[in-house]
C-alpha distance (Angstrom), angle and dihedral (degrees) to the residues before:
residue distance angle dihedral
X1 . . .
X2 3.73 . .
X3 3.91 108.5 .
X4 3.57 121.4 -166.1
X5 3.62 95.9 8.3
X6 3.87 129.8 116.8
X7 4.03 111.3 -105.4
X8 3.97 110.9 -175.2
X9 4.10 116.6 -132.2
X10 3.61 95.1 -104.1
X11 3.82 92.8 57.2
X12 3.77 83.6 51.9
X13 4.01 95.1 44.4
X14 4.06 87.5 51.7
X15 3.83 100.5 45.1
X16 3.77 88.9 44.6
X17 3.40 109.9 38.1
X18 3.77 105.2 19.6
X19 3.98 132.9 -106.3
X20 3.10 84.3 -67.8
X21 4.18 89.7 73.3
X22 3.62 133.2 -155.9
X23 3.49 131.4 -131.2
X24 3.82 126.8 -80.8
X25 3.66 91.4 -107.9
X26 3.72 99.5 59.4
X27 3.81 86.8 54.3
X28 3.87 93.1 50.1
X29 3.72 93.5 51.0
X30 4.13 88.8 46.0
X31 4.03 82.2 50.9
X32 3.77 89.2 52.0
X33 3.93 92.2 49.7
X34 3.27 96.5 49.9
X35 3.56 101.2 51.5
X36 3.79 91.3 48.4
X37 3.72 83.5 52.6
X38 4.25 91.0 48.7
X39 3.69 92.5 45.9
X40 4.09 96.4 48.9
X41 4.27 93.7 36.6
X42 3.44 116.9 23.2
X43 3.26 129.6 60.3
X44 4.45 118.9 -85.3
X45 3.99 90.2 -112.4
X46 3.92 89.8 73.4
X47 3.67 115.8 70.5
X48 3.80 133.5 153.4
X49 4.22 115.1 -122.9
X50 3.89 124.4 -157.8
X51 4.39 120.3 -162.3
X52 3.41 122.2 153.4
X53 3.50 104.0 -7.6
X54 3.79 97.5 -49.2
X55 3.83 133.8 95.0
X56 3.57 133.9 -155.1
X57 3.60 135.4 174.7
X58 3.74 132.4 -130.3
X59 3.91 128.6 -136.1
X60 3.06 139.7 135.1
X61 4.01 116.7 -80.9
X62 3.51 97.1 -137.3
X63 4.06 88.3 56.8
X64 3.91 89.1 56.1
X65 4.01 114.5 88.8
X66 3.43 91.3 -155.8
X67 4.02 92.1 55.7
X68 3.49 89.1 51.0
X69 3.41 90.2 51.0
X70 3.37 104.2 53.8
X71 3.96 90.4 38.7
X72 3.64 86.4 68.7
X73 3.51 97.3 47.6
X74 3.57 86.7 58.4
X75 3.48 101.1 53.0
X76 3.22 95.9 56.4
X77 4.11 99.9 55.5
X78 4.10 68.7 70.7
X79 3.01 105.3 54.6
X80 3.57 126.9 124.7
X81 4.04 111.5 -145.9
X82 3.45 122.3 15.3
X83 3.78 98.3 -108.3
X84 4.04 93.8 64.2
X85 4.19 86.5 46.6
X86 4.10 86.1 55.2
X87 4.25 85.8 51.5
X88 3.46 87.0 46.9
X89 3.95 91.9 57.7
X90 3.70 87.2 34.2
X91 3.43 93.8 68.1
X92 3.33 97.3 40.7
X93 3.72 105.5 48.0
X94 4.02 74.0 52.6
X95 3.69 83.9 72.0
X96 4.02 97.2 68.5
X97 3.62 123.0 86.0
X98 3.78 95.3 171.4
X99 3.43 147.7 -27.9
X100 4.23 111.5 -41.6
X101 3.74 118.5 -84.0
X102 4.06 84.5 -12.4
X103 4.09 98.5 -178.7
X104 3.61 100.8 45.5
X105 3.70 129.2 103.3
X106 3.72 122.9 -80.2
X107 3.69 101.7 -97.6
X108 3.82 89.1 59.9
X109 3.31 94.7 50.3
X110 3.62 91.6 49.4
X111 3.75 97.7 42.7
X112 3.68 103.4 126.2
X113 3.94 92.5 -125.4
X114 3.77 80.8 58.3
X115 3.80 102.3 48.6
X116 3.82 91.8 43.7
X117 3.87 95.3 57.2
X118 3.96 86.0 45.4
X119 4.08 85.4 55.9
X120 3.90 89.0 46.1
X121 3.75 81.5 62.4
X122 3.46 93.7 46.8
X123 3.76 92.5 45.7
X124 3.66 96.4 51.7
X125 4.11 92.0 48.9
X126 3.71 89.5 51.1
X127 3.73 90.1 54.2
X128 3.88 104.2 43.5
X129 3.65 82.4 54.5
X130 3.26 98.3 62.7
X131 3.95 93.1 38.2
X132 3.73 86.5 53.7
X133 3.77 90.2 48.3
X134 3.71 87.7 52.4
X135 3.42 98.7 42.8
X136 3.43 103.3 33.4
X137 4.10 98.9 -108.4
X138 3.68 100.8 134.7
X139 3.28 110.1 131.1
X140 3.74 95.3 50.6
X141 3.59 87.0 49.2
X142 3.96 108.0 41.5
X143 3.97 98.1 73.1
X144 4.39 77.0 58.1
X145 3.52 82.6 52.5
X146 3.48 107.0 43.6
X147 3.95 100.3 39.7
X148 3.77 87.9 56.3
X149 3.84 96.7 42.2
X150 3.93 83.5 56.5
X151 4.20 86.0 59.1
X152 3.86 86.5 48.9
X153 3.41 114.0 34.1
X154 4.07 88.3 157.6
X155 4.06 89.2 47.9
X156 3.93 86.9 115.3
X157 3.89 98.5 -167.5
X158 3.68 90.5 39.4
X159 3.65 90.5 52.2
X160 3.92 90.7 52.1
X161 3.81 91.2 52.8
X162 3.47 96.0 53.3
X163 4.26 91.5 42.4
X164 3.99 81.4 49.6
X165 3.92 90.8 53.5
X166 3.65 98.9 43.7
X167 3.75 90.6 55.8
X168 3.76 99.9 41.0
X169 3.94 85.3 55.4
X170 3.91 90.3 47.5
X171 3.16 102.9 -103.3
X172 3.58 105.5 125.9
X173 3.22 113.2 145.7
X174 3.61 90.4 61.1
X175 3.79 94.2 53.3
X176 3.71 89.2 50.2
X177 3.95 80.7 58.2
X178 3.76 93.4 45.2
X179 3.92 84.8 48.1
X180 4.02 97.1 53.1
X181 3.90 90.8 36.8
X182 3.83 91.0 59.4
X183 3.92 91.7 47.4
X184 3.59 102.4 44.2
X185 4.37 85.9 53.8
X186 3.59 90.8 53.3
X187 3.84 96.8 45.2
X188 3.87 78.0 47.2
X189 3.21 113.3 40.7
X190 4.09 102.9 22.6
X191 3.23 101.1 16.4
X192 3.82 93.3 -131.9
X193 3.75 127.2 129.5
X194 4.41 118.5 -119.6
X195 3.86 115.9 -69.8
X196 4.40 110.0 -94.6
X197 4.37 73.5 -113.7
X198 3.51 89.9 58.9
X199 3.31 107.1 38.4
X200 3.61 90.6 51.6
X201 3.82 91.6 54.0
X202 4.02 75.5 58.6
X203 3.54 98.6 57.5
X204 3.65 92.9 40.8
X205 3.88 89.4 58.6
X206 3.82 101.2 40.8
X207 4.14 89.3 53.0
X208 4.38 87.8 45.8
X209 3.82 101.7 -118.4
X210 3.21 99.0 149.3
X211 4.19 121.2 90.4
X212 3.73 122.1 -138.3
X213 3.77 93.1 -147.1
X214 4.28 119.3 52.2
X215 3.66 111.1 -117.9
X216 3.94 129.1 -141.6
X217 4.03 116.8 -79.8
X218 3.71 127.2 164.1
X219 3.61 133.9 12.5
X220 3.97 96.3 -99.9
X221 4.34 89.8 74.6
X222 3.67 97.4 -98.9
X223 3.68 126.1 142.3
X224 4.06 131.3 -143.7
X225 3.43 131.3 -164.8
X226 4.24 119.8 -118.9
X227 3.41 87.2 -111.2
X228 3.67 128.5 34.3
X229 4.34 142.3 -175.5
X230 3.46 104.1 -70.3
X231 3.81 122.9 -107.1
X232 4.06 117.3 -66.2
X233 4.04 101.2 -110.7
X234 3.65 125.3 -131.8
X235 3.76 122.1 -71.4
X236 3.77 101.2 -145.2
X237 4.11 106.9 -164.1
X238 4.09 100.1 -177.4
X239 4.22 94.5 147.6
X240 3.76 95.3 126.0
X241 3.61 125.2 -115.9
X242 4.01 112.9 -62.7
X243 3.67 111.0 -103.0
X244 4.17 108.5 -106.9
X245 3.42 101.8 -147.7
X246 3.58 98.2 40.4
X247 4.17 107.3 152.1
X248 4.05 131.0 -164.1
X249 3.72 119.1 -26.0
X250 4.21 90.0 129.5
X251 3.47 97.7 152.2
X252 3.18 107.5 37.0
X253 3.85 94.6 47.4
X254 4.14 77.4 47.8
X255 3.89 87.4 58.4
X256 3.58 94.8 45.3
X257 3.68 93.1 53.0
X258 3.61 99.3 42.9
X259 4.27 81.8 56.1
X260 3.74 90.0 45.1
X261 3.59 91.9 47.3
X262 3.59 99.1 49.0
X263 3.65 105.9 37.1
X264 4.04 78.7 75.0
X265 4.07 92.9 73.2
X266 4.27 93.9 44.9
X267 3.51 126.5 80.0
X268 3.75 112.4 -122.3
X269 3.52 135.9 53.3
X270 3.81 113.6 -81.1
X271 3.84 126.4 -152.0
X272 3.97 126.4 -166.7
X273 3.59 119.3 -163.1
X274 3.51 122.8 -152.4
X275 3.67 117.9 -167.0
X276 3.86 135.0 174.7
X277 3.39 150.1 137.2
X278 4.19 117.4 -66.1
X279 3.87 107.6 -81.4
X280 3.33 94.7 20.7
X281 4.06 92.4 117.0
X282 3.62 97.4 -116.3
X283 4.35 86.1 139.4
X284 3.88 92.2 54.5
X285 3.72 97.0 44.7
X286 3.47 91.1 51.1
X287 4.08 95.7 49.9
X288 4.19 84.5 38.0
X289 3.76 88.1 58.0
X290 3.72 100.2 29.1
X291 4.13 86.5 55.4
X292 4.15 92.0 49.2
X293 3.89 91.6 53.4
X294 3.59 106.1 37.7
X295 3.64 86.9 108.7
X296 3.44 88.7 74.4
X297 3.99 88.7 60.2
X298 3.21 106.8 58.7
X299 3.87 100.2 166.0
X300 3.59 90.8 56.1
X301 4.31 159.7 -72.8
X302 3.86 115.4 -107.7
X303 3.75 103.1 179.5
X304 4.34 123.6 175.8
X305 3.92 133.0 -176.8
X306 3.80 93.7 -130.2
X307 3.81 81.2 -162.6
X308 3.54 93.8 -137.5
X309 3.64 103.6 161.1
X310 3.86 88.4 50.5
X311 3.68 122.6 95.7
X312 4.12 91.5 -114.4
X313 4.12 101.3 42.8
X314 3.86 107.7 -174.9
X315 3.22 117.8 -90.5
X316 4.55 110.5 -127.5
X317 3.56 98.0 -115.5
X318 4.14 99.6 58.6
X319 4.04 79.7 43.6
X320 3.59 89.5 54.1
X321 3.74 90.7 40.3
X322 4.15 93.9 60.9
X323 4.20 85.0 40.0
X324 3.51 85.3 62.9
X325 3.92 104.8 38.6
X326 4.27 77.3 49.4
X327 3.61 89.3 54.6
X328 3.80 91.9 49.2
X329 3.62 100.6 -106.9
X330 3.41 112.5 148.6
X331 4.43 102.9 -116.7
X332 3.73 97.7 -155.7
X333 3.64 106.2 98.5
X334 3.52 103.6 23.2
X335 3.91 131.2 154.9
X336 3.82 113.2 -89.0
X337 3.41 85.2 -152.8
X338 4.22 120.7 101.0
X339 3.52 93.0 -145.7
X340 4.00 100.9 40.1
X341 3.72 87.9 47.0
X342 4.23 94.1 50.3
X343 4.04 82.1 49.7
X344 3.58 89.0 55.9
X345 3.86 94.2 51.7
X346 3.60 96.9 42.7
X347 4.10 89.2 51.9
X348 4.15 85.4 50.0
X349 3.75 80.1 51.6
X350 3.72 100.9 45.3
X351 3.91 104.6 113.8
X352 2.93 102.5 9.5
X353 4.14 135.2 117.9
X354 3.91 106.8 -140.2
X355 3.71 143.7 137.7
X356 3.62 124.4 -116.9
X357 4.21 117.1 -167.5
X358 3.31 110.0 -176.1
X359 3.40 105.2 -170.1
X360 4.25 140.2 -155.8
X361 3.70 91.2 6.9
X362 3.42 123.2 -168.0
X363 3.98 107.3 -165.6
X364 3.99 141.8 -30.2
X365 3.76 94.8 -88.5
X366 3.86 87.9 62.0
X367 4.18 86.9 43.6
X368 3.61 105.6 51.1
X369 3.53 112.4 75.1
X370 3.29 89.2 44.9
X371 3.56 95.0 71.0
X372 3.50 117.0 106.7
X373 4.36 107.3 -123.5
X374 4.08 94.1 -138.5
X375 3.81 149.1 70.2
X376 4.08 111.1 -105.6
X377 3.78 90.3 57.5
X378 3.53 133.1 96.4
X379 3.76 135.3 -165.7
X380 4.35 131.9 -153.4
X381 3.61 113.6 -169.1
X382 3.60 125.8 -178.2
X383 3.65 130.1 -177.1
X384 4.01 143.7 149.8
X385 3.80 80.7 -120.4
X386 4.07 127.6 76.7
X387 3.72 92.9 -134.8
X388 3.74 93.4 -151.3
X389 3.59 106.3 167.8
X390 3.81 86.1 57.8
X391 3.63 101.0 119.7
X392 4.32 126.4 -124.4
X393 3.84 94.6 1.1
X394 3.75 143.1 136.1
X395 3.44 125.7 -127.3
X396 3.88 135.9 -140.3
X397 4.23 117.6 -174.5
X398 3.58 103.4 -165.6
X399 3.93 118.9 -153.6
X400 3.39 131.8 -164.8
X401 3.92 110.9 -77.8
X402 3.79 123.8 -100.7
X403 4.15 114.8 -89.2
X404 3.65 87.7 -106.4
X405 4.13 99.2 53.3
X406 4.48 79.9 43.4
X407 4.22 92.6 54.2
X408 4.07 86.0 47.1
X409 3.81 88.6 50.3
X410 3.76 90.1 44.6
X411 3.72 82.2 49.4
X412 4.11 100.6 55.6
X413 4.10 88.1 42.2
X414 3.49 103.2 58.2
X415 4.09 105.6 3.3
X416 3.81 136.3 -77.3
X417 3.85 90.3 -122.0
X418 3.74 94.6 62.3
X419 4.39 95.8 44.5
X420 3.51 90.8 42.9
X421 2.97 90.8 61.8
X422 3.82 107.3 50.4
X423 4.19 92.6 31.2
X424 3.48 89.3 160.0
X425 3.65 99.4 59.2
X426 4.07 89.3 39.1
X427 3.55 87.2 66.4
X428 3.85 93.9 41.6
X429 4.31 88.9 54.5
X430 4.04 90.4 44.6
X431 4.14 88.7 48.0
X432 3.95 88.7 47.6
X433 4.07 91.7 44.9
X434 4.05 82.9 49.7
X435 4.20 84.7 -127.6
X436 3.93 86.9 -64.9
X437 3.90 100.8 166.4
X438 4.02 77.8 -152.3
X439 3.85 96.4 55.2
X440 3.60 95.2 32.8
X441 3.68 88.4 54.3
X442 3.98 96.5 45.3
X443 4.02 84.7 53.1
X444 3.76 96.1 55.0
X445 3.62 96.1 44.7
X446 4.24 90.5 50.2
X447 3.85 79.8 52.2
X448 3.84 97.5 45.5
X449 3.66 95.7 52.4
X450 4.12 89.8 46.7
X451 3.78 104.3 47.9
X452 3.90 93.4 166.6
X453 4.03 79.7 66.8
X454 4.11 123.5 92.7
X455 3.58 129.4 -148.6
X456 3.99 85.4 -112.7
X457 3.94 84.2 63.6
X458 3.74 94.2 54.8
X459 3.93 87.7 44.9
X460 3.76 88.8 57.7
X461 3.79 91.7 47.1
X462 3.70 95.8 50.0
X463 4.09 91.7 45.0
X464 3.65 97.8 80.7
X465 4.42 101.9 71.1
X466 3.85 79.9 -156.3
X467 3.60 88.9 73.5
X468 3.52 111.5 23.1
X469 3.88 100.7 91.6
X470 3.77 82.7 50.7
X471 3.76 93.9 43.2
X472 4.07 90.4 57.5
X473 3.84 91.8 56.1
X474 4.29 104.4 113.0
X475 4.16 105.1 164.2
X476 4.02 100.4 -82.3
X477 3.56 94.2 13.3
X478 3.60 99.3 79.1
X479 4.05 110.2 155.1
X480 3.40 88.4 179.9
X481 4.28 97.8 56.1
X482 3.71 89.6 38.7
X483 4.15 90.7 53.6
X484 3.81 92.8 34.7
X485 4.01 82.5 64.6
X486 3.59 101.4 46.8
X487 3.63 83.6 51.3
X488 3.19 97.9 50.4
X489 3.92 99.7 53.2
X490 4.08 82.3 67.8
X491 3.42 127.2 110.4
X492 3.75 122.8 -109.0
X493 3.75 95.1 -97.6
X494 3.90 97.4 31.7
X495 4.04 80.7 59.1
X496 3.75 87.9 47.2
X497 3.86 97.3 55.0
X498 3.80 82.6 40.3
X499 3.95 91.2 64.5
X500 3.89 96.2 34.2
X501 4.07 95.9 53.2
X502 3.80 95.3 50.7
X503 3.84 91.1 54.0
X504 4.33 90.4 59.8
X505 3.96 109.2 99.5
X506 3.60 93.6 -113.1
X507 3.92 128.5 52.8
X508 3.81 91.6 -135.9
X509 3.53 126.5 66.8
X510 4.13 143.0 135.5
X511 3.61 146.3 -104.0
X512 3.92 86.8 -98.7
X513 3.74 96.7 54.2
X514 3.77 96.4 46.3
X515 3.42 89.4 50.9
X516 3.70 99.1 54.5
X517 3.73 86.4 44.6
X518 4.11 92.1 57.6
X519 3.58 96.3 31.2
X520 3.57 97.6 -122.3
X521 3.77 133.6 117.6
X522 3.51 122.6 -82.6
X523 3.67 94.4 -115.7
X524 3.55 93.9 50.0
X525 4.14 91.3 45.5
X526 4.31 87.6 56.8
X527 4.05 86.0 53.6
X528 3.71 87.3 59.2
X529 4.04 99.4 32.6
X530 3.45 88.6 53.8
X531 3.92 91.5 51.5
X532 3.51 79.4 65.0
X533 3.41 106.1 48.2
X534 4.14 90.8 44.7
X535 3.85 77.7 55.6
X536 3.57 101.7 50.5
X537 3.71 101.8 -119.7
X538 3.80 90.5 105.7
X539 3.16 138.7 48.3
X540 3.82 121.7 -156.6
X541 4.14 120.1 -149.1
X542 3.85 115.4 -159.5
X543 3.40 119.1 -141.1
X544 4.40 130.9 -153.5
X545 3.99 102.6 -59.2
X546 4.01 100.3 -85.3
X547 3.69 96.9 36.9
X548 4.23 108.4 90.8
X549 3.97 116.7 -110.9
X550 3.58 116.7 -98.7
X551 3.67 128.7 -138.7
X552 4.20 124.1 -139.1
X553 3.70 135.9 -170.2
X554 3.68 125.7 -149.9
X555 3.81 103.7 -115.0
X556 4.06 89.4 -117.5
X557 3.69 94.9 49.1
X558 3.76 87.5 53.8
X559 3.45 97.5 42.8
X560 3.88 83.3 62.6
X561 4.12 88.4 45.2
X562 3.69 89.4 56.7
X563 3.90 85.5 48.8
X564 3.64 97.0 52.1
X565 3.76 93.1 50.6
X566 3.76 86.9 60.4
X567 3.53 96.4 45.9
X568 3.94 102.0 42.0
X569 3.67 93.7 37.4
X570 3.78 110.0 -121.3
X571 3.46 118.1 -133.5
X572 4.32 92.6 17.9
X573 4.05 100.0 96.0
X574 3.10 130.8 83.1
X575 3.83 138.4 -132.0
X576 3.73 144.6 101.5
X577 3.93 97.9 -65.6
X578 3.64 111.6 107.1
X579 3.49 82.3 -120.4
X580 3.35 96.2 70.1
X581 4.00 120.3 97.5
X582 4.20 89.0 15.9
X583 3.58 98.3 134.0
X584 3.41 91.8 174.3
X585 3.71 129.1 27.8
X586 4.14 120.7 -108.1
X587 3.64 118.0 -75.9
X588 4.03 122.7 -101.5
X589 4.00 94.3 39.3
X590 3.81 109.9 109.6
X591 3.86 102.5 -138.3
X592 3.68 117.1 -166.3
X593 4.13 122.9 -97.2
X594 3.50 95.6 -130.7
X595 4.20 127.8 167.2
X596 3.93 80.3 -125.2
X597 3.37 87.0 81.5
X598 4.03 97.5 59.7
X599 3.58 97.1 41.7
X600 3.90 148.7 -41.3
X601 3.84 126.1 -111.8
X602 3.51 133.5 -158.7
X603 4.29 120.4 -146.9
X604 3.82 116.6 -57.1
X605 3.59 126.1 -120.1
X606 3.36 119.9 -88.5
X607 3.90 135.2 -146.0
């Protein structure tokens, strides 16, 4: 694949022997084999180097397919009529045999250096196509066509080349076969109807406008056919830019791409959720691993902030409206109507291999007709929310990140120098932010912009839980606005429970406990603790089988309970909840002495 150039021993260990690796020994005794076998069979030009912990082998470029390949592809971006660019891709679509690396495992064949020479193949087919339907070329071109049409049979805009060249050559019968084919496996196998390109390839044929002979065009002597490939369709890229000082998250960006990477070889749209707490950096590892594959999408990344946790999320049809405008569709006379417009989008969609993030979700309602109807496409969702009743998905529950991948992102925010230099109190402000990628973030950039501070300075800041919320407040980074709306989506009780729980002396507790601290039943206390959880704002531990669940808060997020039951008064309102009227909280718990309970401060000036 990659002659002459240096591959390290891990690459080797993963393409060989899986992500799941091997050890270096097994790859040193493969290396050993297959130099015995190069020395004894092939001829004494080839040979197989090792430096550093890398090997590459040596052979002559011309003797490499792939080379030869790509050498042609590159003389013909210089070409200098169209005729000697379609010999160019002639010859070197006459390189391919079948698909790349075709009886190897799946992770090979999924290997994003493999899928993007595959789509070079596709690319150049699609494009001597429509030179030879320009030019007049087709029946050099159409066993091209055909042999890769027979790889793809759901490749929509392949599909209507090759129906286009089989009835400008006259043979219509057979693209009327081609036609029907295509439409009874999506029926079958998807469940979708024909692309609006396809299906007007279909019309074109049944009422004969196509010529068997090309016609004139253009003073330079070329020819064009009556009817030509349609026009290439935008390539919207809106994924955000990638986040520079992005730290850690390996395996979970490693997950994500092995989804990305293989929802391209099944047949049906697949959706990963990503849910986690607020802060937790679901956004950025969705752009960081949306950016890495977006090779794999060639047609395209649309990507929204649903705005979910806002108090004005976006409703799915102006979402669908700037999907559309993205895709090139001109917006001026669309359907009012939800589902006529999410028709529309999933027809612009039809064929086509692109990446949908929706992100900040706030529930399935909002998700839905957003969802692209047909294989090709695939869809990132992330929300605070689980989004369970979301039908046919995948699911990712991010966690905070290990200490270590927290110091690195400490690190990138406000410079390696300056934390490794005070490790202690590195660890200290990443303990105190509770590993919050949020938190840990707000502290490094308060410590970027003042570089007379010291990490021992921010540990003093964050000490006093009166401040701390307060302290973590950098311009857009405002845990205390992003938690105040979470909270604030709640129900009256939910908020309730909220308060009451952070005020116990320990920031774990169960069902049974909460209960007895609202003066409900226990029953009715899981309803609203898992209301909590769904939301985030909880997180819920369970225990050996006959041993009761218990329920956690992140030290932040409780920090900010404490503060709410301060500043909405537990125990003053009124209502029918048994929590109502409670001025104080039922004998026998232990609840926590906090400074919360004397008064809440913002951050303090600073010189």
């Amino acid at each position: 694949m990659t002659p002459g150039e240096w591959v390290s021993d891990e690459r080797l260990i993963e393409l060989a022997w899986s992500p799941m690796g091997a050890s270096r020994a097994a790859l040193h005794n493969a290396v050993s084999r297959l130099r015995g076998w190069l020395h004894t069979s092939v001829d004494c030009s080839v040979a197989l180097e090792y430096s550093a912990a890398r090997y590459r082998i040596k052979v002559p470029p011309e003797s490499v397919d792939v080379v030869r390949f790509r050498s042609q592809l590159a003389d013909a971006e210089h070409a200098r009529s169209r005729q000697e660019r379609a010999d160019h891709l002639l010859a070197a679509l006459g390189e391919w045999r079948g698909p790349v690396l075709a009886h190897t495992r799946e992770w090979i064949r999924t290997d994003p250096e493999v899928v993007n020479l595959e789509k070079s193949r596709l690319d150049s087919t699609c494009e001597l196509a429509d030179i030879a339907l320009q030019t007049g070329g087709i029946e050099q071109a159409l066993p091209y066509v055909e042999r890769m049409a027979g790889a793809l049979p759901y490749d929509e805009p392949l599909q209507a080349r090759l129906i286009t060249m089989l009835g400008a050559c006259g043979r219509r019968a057979e693209a009327l076969r081609v036609y029907e084919e295509v439409r009874a496996g999506l029926a079958e196998e998807l469940g979708v109807d024909p692309s609006a390109e396809l299906r007007d390839v279909h019309l074109r044929l049944l009422r004969g406008d196509y010529l068997t002979e090309p016609t004139p065009c253009g003073e330079g002597g070329e020819t064009t056919l009556a009817f030509a490939a349609a026009a290439p369709k935008a390539t919207p890229a809106m994924l955000p830019r990638d986040i520079a000082d992005f730290a850690g998250r390996e395996e979970e960006t490693r997950q994500i791409g092995r989804f990305l990477r293989v929802s391209q070889l099944r047949k049906r749209v697949d959706v990963l959720v990503v849910s986690g707490k607020l802060g937790v950096g679901k956004t950025a590892l969705a752009i960081h691993a949306g950016h890495m594959h977006k090779d794999a999408f060639p047609d395209g990344q649309l990507f929204v902030d649903l705005r979910g946790t806002g108090p004005e999320p976006l409703p799915p049809g102006a979402v669908l409206a700037q999907f559309l405008r993205a895709l090139g569709v001109d917006t001026s006379h669309l359907p009012a109507d939800l589902g006529e417009r999410a028709a529309l989008y999933r027809t612009h969609l039809s064929g086509r291999r692109v990446l949908v993030v929706l992100d900040n979700a706030l529930d399935e309602t909002q998700v839905r007709p957003l969802l692209p109807g047909s294989a090709g496409c695939t869809v990132l969702v992330t929300s605070r929310y689980r989004l369970l009743s979301l039908e046919g998905t995948r699911r990712l529950t991010l966690d905070v990140p290990t200490r270590h991948e927290a110091f690195a992102l400490l690190a990138n925010v406000m410079g390696r120098q300056r934390v490794t230099a005070e490790p202690e109190a590195a660890r200290t402000v990443i303990d105190v932010c509770g590993r919050l990628p949020l938190a840990v973030r707000a502290a490094g950039q308060r410590l970027a912009a003042r570089p007379h501070r010291n990490l021992a300075w921010m540990v003093e800041q964050l000490s006093d839980e009166r401040r701390r919320i307060g302290e973590l407040d950098v311009d857009d980074v405002a845990l205390r606005t992003h938690l105040a709306l979470s909270y604030e989506a709640l129900g009256g009780e939910e908020c309730a429970l909220f308060r009451w729980a952070a005020l116990l002396a320990t920031s774990d507790f169960t069902a049974s406990t909460a209960a007895e601290l609202i003066g409900r039943s226990v029953e009715h206390t899981e309803r609203l603790l898992d209301r909590l959880v769904q939301a985030n704002l909880l997180e819920v531990c369970p225990l050996a089988q006959e041993t009761e669940a218990k329920y956690h808060f992140h030290e932040l997020i409780r920090c900010y309970a404490r503060e709410r039951a301060v500043v909405d008064s537990v125990g003053t309102v009124t209502g029918e909840s048994a929590l109502v009227g409670r001025g104080q909280p039922p004998m026998g718990h232990a609840l926590a002495s906090t400074p919360h309970c004397s008064h809440v401060e913002g951050r303090t000036l600073e010189a």
